[in-house]
VODOSE-203656 format. One record per residue (C-alpha): x negated, y negated, z; residue in one letter. Coordinates in steps of 0.2 Angstrom, whole numbers, plus 5000, padded with zeros to 4 digits. Each point is the difference from the previous one (the first is absolute). Layout:
# VODOSE-203656
XYZA...
//
This chain:
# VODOSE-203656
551454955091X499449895015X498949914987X501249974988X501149935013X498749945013X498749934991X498350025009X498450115002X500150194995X499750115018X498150065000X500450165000X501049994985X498849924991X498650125004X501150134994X500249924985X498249994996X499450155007X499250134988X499049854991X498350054991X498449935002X500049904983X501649925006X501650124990X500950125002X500150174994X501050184998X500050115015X499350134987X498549894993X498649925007X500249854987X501049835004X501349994988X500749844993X501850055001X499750045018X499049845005X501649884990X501450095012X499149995016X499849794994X501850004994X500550075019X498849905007X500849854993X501950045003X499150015020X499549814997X497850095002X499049894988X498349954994X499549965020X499950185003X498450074997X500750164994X501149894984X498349914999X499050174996X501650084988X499949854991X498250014997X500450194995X501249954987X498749864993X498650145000X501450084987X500549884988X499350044985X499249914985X501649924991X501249985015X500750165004X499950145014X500150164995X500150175015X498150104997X500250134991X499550135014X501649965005X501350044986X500850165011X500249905014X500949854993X501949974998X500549964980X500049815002X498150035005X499350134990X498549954994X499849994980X501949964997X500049814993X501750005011X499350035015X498549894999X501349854996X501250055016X497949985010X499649834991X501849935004X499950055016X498349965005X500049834994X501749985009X499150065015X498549884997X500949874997X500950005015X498650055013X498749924992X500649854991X500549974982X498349894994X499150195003X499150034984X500350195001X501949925001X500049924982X499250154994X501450095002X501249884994X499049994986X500150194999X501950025001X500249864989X499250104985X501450115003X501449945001X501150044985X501149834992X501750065008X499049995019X499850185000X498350075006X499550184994X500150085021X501550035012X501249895003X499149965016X498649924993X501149874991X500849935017X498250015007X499149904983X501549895003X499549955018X498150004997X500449854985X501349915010X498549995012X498749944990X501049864991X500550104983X502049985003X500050044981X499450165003X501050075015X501749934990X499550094984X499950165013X501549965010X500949984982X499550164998X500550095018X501849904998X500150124985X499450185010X500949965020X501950005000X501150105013X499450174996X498149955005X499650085017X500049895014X498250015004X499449914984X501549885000X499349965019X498250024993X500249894986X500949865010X498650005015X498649994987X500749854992X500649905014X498550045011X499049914986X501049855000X501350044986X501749905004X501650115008X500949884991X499350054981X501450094990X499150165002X499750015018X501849975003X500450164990X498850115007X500549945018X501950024994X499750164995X498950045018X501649945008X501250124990X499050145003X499850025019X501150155006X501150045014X499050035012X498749854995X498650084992X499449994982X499450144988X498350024993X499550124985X498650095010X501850085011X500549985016X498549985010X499649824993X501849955002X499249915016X498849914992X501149944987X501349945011X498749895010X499349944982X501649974993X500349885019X498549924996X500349964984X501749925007X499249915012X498649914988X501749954992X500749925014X501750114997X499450115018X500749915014X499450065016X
//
């Protein structure tokens, strides 16, 4: 909260907790494996970067590294297999969902730590363009399609992340939890797409409405993220310019 409203380096010790636990090839893993995983490596970089810790810490340096080491062949990441009973459903490895959800999200991560002319970047634009379906819909969660979104709007393919937003304008109304409402709006307005544009003035409408009483906003996980969706959700106000503080 201080940073959102204080801009200005993370505390040390914060940081360090953060990173703590990293593995010598640079991810992430499971408290019951001895592998990095993937997933694990892409949320301590998506904390890392709502804390404002980027590519000049030699520990983003090293995870990015990891998550070049696992890109495979045609563009995509996919969790080892070794690692199937340990993983969440958007992971698992060998569902063609999961391994979308860790391309969109990877690339999103690449792009933004690393730099959008990164080869293993294109490669997984090129990937997740393969799949998308005529209507915007990609085969995966309905995360991925905010994240594939984000990743294009980055790299220049507008046409891309419009056909996806086209899509989520279709899936997000009042009903949607919170969390992916606040989710979806800090994805695309972290990569630069406009408050303005028809569709971030909905979701951010629709953040806006759903704040309770007491000031928090729900998530689907239950009551334990309501914290982190409230601070999302602020954030998400804020890169609009509708948080006055």
């Amino acid at each position: 909260m201080r940073l959102l409203f204080e801009p200005g380096p993370p505390r040390r010790e914060v940081v360090s907790d953060l990173l703590s636990g990293q593995r010598s090839d640079g991810g992430w893993g499971y408290p019951s494996s001895p592998l990095s995983s993937i997933n694990e490596t892409l949320w301590r970089l998506t904390q890392a970067g709502e804390l404002g810790v980027d590519a000049a810490y030699p520990s983003i340096m090293a995870a990015i590294g990891f998550l070049a080491s696992k890109q495979n062949p045609d563009g995509s990441w996919q969790e080892d297999p070794r690692l199937a009973a340990a993983s969440p459903p958007w992971a698992t490895p060998g569902r063609p969902e999961a391994t979308v959800y860790l391309t969109a999200s990877a690339g999103y991560s690449l792009a933004a730590l690393a730099g959008t002319g990164l080869d293993r970047v294109r490669r997984a634009s090129d990937y997740l363009l393969g799949m998308i379906g005529p209507d915007g819909r990609l085969p995966s969660f309905l995360h991925s399609h905010w994240l594939a979104a984000g990743l294009w709007w980055r790299t220049g393919r507008a046409d891309l992340a419009e056909q996806v937003i086209s899509y989520l304008a279709t899936r997000l109304d009042r009903d949607s939890p919170a969390n992916h409402l606040s989710w979806a709006a800090v994805t695309l307005l972290t990569a630069g797409y406009p408050p303005d544009a028809p569709f971030s003035r909905r979701v951010l409408d629709m953040l806006e409405a759903r704040q309770a009483e007491d000031g928090h906003l729900d998530a689907e996980d239950g009551e334990a993220w309501f914290s982190h969706a409230t601070w999302e959700a602020l954030k998400a106000l804020k890169l609009a310019g509708r948080l006055l503080c």
